[in-house]
C-alpha positions as CSV (number, residue, x, y, z in Angstrom):
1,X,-8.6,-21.0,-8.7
2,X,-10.5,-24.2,-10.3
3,X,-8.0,-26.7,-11.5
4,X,-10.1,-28.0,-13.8
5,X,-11.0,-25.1,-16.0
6,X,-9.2,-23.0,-18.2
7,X,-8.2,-20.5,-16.1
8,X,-5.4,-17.8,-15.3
9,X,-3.7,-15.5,-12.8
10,X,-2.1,-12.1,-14.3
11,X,-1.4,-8.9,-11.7
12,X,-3.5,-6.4,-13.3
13,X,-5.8,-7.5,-16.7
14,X,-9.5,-7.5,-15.6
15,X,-10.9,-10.1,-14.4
16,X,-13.1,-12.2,-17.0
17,X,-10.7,-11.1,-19.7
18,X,-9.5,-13.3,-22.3
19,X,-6.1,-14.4,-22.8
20,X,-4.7,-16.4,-25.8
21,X,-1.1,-18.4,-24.0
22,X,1.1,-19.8,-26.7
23,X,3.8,-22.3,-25.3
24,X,6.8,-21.1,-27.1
25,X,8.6,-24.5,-26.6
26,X,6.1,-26.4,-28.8
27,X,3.6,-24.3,-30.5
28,X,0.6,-25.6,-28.7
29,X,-1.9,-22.6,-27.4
30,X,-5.0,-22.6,-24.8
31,X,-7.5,-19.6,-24.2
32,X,-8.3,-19.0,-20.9
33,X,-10.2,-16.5,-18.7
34,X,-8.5,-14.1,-16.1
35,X,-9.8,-14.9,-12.6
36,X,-7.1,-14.3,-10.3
37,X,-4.0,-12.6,-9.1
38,X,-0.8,-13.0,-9.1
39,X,1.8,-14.9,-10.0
40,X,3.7,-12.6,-7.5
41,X,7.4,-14.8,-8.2
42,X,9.5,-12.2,-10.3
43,X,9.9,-12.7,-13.7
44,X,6.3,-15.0,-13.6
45,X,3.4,-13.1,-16.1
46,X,0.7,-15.4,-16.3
47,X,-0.4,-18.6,-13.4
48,X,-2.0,-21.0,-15.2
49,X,-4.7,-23.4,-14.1
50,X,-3.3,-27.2,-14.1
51,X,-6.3,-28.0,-17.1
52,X,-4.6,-25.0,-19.4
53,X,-0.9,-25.7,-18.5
54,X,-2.0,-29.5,-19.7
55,X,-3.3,-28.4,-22.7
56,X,-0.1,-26.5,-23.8
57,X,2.3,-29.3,-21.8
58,X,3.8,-27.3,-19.5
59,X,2.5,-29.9,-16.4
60,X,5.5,-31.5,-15.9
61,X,8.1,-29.0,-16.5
62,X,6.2,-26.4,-13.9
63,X,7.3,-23.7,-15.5
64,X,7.5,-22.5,-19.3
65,X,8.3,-19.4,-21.7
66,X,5.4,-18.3,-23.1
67,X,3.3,-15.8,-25.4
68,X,0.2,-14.4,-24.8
69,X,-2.5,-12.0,-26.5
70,X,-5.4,-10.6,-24.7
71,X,-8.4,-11.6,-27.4
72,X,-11.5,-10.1,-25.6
C-alpha cells in the first residue's frame, strides 16, 4: 500500500472498488480505492492509507469510528 494515495484495506470488497469513509468524529469524508487486505485487528473494518486518514484527520489519533459507503 502507497502512502501517498487514497487508498484502503477491507477483508473482502473487490479490489479497485470504491469506498466513500466518513470520519464520524468531525464530518470530514475521503474516497478511496480498495487495494489491499486486511485490517486483520478485531473490531478494525477499513486500513486507511496515511494520505486518506489525513484528509479526514484521523493521523494523529491512529485510529477512528468511521462510516463508509461503497459508491462504485
Amino acid at each position: 500500500m502507497n502512502p501517498a494515495v487514497l487508498t484502503a484495506a477491507h477483508r473482502s470488497l473487490a479490489f479497485g472498488t470504491k469506498v466513500k469513509v466518513t470520519n464520524r468524529n468531525n464530518g470530514r469524508t475521503v474516497v478511496v480505492r480498495i487495494n489491499d487486505r486486511g485490517p486483520f485487528i478485531r473490531g478494525r473494518v477499513l486500513d486507511l492509507s496515511r494520505a486518506a486518514a489525513q484528509n479526514i484527520g484521523m493521523v494523529s489519533s491512529g485510529t477512528a469510528k468511521v462510516c463508509y459507503q461503497v459508491i462504485s
